[in-house]
N, C-alpha and C positions, 0 to 999 in steps of 0.2 A: 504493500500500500504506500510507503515511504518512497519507492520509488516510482510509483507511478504518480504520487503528487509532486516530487520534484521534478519526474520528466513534464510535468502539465508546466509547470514552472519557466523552465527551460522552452516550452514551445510556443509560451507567450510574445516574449520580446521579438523574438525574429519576425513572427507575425504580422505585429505592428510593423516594423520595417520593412519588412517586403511588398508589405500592402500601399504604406504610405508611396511607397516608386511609385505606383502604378496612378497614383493621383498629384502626380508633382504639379503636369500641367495643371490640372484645374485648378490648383490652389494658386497656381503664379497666375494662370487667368482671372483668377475674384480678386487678387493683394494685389495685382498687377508687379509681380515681382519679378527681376531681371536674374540673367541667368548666376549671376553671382549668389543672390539673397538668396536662392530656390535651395542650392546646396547646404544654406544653414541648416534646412528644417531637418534633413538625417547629419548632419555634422554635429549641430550641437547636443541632439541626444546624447548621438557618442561620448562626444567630450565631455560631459556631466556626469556619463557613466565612466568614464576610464577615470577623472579627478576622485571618484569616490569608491570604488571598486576596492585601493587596499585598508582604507580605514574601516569598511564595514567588513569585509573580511576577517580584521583584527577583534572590531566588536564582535564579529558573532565566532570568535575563539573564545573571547571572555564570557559574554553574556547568554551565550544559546543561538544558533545555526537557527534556528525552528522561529527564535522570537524576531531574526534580522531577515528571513525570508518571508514570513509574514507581513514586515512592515512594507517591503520592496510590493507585493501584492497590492496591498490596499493603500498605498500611492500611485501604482499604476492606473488601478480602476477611478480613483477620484478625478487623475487627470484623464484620462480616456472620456470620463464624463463630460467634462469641463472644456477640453480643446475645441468641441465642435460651436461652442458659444462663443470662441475668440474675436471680439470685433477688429480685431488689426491685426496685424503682421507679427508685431513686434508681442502680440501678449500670445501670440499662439508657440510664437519661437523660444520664448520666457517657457512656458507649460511644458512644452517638448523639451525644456532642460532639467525639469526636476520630474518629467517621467523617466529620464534619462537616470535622475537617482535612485529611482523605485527601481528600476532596471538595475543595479549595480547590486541592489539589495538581494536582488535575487540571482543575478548568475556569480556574486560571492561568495554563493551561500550553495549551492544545488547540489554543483560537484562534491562538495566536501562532507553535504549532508550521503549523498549514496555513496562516499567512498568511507565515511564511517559505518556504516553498515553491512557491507559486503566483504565479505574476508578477499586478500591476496588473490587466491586462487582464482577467485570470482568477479572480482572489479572488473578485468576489459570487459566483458559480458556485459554488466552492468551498469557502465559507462559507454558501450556502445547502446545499450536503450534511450541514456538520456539524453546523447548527441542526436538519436532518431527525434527527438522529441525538438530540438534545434532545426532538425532539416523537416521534419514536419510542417512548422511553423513556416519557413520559405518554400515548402513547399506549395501548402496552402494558402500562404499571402498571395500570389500573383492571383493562382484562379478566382478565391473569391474579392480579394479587391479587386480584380478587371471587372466582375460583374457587380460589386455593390458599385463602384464609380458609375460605372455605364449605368446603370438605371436608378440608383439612389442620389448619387454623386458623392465628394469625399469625406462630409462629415459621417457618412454611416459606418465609415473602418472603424471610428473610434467607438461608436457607440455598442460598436457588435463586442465589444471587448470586456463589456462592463461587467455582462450575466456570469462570464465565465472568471472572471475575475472573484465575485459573490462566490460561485462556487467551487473555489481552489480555497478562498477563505474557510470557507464549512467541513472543507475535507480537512486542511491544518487540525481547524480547533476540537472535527469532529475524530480524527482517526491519530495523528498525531499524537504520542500520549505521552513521548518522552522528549528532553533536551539534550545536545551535546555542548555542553559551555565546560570553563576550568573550574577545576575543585576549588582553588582559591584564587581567587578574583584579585589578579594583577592592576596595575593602574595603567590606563589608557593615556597613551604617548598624544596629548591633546598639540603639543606644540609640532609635532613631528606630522601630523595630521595636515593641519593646517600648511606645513610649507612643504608635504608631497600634494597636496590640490594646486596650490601654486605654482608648485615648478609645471606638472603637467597642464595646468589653464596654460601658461605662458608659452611653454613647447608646442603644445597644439594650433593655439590662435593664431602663433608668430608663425609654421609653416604653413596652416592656410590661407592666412593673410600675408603674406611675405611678402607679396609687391606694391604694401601700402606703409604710410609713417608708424600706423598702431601695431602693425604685425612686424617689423624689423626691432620698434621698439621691444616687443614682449616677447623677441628673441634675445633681446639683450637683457631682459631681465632674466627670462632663463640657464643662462649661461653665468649668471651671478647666485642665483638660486643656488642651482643645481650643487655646488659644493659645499654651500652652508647647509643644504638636507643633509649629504653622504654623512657630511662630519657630524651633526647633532646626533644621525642613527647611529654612529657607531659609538656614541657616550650613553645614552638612556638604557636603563638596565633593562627597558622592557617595549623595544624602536616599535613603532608604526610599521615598518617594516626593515625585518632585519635583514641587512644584505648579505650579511655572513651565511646565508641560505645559499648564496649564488658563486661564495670562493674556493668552497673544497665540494660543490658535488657539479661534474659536469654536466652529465645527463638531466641535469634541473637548466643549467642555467641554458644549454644548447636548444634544447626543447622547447625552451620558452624565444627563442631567439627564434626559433623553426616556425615558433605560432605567430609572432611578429610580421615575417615577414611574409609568411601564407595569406595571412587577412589582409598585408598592404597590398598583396598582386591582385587579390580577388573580390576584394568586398564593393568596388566600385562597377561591376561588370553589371550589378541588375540596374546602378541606377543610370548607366551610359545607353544599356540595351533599350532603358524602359525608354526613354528620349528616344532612341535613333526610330525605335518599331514606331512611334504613336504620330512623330513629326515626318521624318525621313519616309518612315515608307507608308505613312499614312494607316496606322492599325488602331480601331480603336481599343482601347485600356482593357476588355473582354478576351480578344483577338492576341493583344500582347502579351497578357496575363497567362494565357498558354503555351506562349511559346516560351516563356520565362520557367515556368515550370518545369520544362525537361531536365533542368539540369538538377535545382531539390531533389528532382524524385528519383536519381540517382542517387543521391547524399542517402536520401530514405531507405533505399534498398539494400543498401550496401554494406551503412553503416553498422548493425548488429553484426552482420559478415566480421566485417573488419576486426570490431573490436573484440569477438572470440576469437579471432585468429592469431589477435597481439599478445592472446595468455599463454598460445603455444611457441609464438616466432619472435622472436626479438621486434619491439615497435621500429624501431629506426629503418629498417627495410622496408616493411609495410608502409610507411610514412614517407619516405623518400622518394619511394616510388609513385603515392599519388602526387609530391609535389612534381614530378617528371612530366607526369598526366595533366597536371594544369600547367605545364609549360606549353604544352604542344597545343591543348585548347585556346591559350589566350595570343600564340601565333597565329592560328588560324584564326581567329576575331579580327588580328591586325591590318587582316587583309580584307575587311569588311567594307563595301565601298556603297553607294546606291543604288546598285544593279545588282547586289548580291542576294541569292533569291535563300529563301526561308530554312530550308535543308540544309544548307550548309550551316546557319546558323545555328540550327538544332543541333547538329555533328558536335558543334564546340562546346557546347552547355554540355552535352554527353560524356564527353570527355573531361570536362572540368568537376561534372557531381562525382564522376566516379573517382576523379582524383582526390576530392575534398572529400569522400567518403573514407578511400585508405589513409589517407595524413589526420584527419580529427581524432576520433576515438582513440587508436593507437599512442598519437603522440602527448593528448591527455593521457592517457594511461600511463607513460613511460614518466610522465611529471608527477603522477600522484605515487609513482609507485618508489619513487627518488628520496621521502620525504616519512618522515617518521610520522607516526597519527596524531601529534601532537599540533602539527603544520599544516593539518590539511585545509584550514582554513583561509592560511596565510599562502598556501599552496593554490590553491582552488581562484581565491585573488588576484595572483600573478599571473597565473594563465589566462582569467579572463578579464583581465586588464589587456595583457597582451597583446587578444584579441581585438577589443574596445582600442588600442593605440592605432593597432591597425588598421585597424577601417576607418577609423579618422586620417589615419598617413593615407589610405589609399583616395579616400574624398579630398584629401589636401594635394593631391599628387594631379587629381583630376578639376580641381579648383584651379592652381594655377595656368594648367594648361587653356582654361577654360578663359582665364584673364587674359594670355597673349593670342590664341587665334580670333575671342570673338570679343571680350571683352564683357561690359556691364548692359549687356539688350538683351529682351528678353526672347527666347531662343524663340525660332518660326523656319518655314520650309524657306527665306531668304536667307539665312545663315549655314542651310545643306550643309555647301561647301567648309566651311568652320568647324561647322560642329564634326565630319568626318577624319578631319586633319586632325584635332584632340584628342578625337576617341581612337584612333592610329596611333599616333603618340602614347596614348596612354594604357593600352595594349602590349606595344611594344617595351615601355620601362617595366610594365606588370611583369612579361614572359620573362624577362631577363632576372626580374626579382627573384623569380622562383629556381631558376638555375644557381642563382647563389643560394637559396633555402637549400635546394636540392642538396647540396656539398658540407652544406651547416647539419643538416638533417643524418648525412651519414657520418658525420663527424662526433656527434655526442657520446658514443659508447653505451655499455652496455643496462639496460635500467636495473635498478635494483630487488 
């Protein structure tokens, strides 16, 4: 039951993401928002989620897994409530920041709840279910947002989010019966806290903003930051996050460096795809929304595969090898132009779920399995911080590019040509990302 309420968990967040793609347009249509603005609305999720991802990880070592993923819930559904009443721009992208912390609350919290649970033997297994529960969620975001957009329009993603929200809450309080927190309740690193949100606001904003005065500045404040954290963590008896986690095990810190850079090659592919299908070649959001699908429902299929396979084979091969497979996918996307007809596009999604199917599971696995049970909280954080950096690197990768071929208009079939030249570009840095993953991924050694 534990674990099927944290894969519910786990199938949420991506949900909402995947679906929102599918209504970027209409929402830039009603704010009249340019192609710049449009990217905040999944960028700053991210970012809200990656700035808070290792503090509530830390909390819910001290306080209870059960009571920090709870709370990540019922922030979720309040804002999923709420967004669709945003009268502006600016209070909807505020709201999408602190669903963004409800979201941290809960992928801090999931893995480390079912890696408490399931013995050694059994974890890949069982972290393959809850990564299904991940590609669930994108699986099912395209179809059903292409059809609530097309006949409800966008505010109905959020509101579809609420019931099942209520009822993840009633499974917690109803099935739930026990906590994982410390025997004795250490004291919470509030300062350390505080300036690991900071260094990551300013690291994030300053790369996706990097060709402006605020985003060059809040890389100069991150590069000032960033050693007054190292140093404070390595003095507090009890860091925010300890990074002595990351100097004697390599297969932790490689792993996570694997998950890094997997999320920056691929997490920007539904929102380029979902633009090129809807403007480029004319699909409505229904239309698009299936063809975005093929590639989840490879993740979906696979992933159980996968991750009983990493109980028997060493993860690092199984994981290497899907980052191989989204190299060859997101080559061939490079080559996507306006005549490129629909099959081939599917081909590449094909080969990228399958890839993202061997690398996820397994390469969580090889991270949790690195880490004493003490950590898995502070474990389960890092990785999906990780993640959360990446998809903001990968939306920041595709933001700027967005700045020099079209600039701040808002995207239409007179920018075609622009918008093909970026998403080539952006394709082409992805494939290559993963080549270097590829070498990092068999490089870690052997998990524990």
């Amino acid at each position: 039951m534990i674990l099927i309420i944290s894969t519910l968990g786990s199938f949420l967040t991506p949900f909402i993401g995947s679906m929102v793609n599918l209504a970027l347009p209409q929402i830039a249509a009603e704010f009249s928002a340019d192609a710049i603005q449009l990217g905040w609305v999944p960028t700053i999720f991210l970012l809200c989620s990656a700035m808070f991802l290792i503090p509530v990880g830390k909390l819910s070592d001290i306080y209870g897994r059960k009571k920090v993923f709870l709370i990540g819930i019922i922030i979720t559904g309040l804002t999923s409530f709420l967004i669709p009443f945003s009268p502006t721009f600016p209070v909807l992208i505020a709201l999408r920041g602190l669903q963004g912390i409800g979201s941290a609350c809960i992928f801090g919290t999931s893995v480390a709840i079912v890696s408490s649970v399931f013995p050694k033997e059994q974890r890949g297994k069982a972290l393959g279910i809850n990564v299904t529960g991940v590609y669930a969620g994108l699986s099912l975001g395209p179809v059903i947002g292409g059809l609530l957009t097309h006949y409800l329009g966008w505010r109905s993603l959020f509101f579809i989010l609420v019931p099942l929200c209520i009822f993840i809450i009633f499974a917690v309080t109803r099935w739930i019966t026990v906590d994982w927190a410390a025997a004795d309740v250490p004291s919470f690193d509030l300062v350390g806290a505080l300036l690991y949100a900071s260094v990551v606001f300013c690291g994030i904003f300053g790369i996706t903003s990097i060709t402006s005065k605020e985003g060059v500045v809040a890389l100069i404040l991150f590069f000032l930051l960033l050693p007054i954290f190292l140093s404070h963590e390595t003095k507090v008896h009890n860091p925010i996050f300890d990074i002595r986690i990351f100097k004697n095990n390599r297969v932790f810190t490689f792993s996570n460096i694997a998950a890094l850079i997997n999320y920056s090659a691929t997490f920007a592919i539904g929102y380029l795809l979902s633009l090129y299908l809807q403007i480029i070649k004319g699909l409505d959001p229904k239309s698009a929304g299936l063809v975005l699908v093929s590639q989840p429902l490879m993740q979906v299929l696979f992933s159980p595969w996968a991750g009983r396979l990493s109980d028997r084979i060493e993860p690092r091969y199984i994981a290497s090898a899907g980052m191989g497979l989204n190299a060859i996918g997101l080559f061939i996307l490079a080559g996507v132009s306006e005549e490129t007809t629909l099959p081939i596009i599917i081909l590449a999604l094909l080969f990228l779920g399958f890839g993202f199917a061997l690398f996820s599971s397994p390469n969580t696995n090889a991270v949790m399995g690195s880490v004493q049970k003490t950590d898995y909280g502070i474990a389960s954080g890092t990785i999906a911080t990780m993640r959360q950096f990446g998809m903001v690197l990968s939306m920041g990768i595709t933001l700027f590019l967005f700045t020099i071929f079209i600039g701040a208009v808002e995207i239409g079939a007179e920018q075609a040509s622009g918008f093909i030249i970026t998403q080539r570009y952006a394709f082409i840095i992805f494939a290559l990302l993963c080549i270097v993953g590829f070498v990092i991924s068999l490089a870690r050694g052997r998990k524990g």
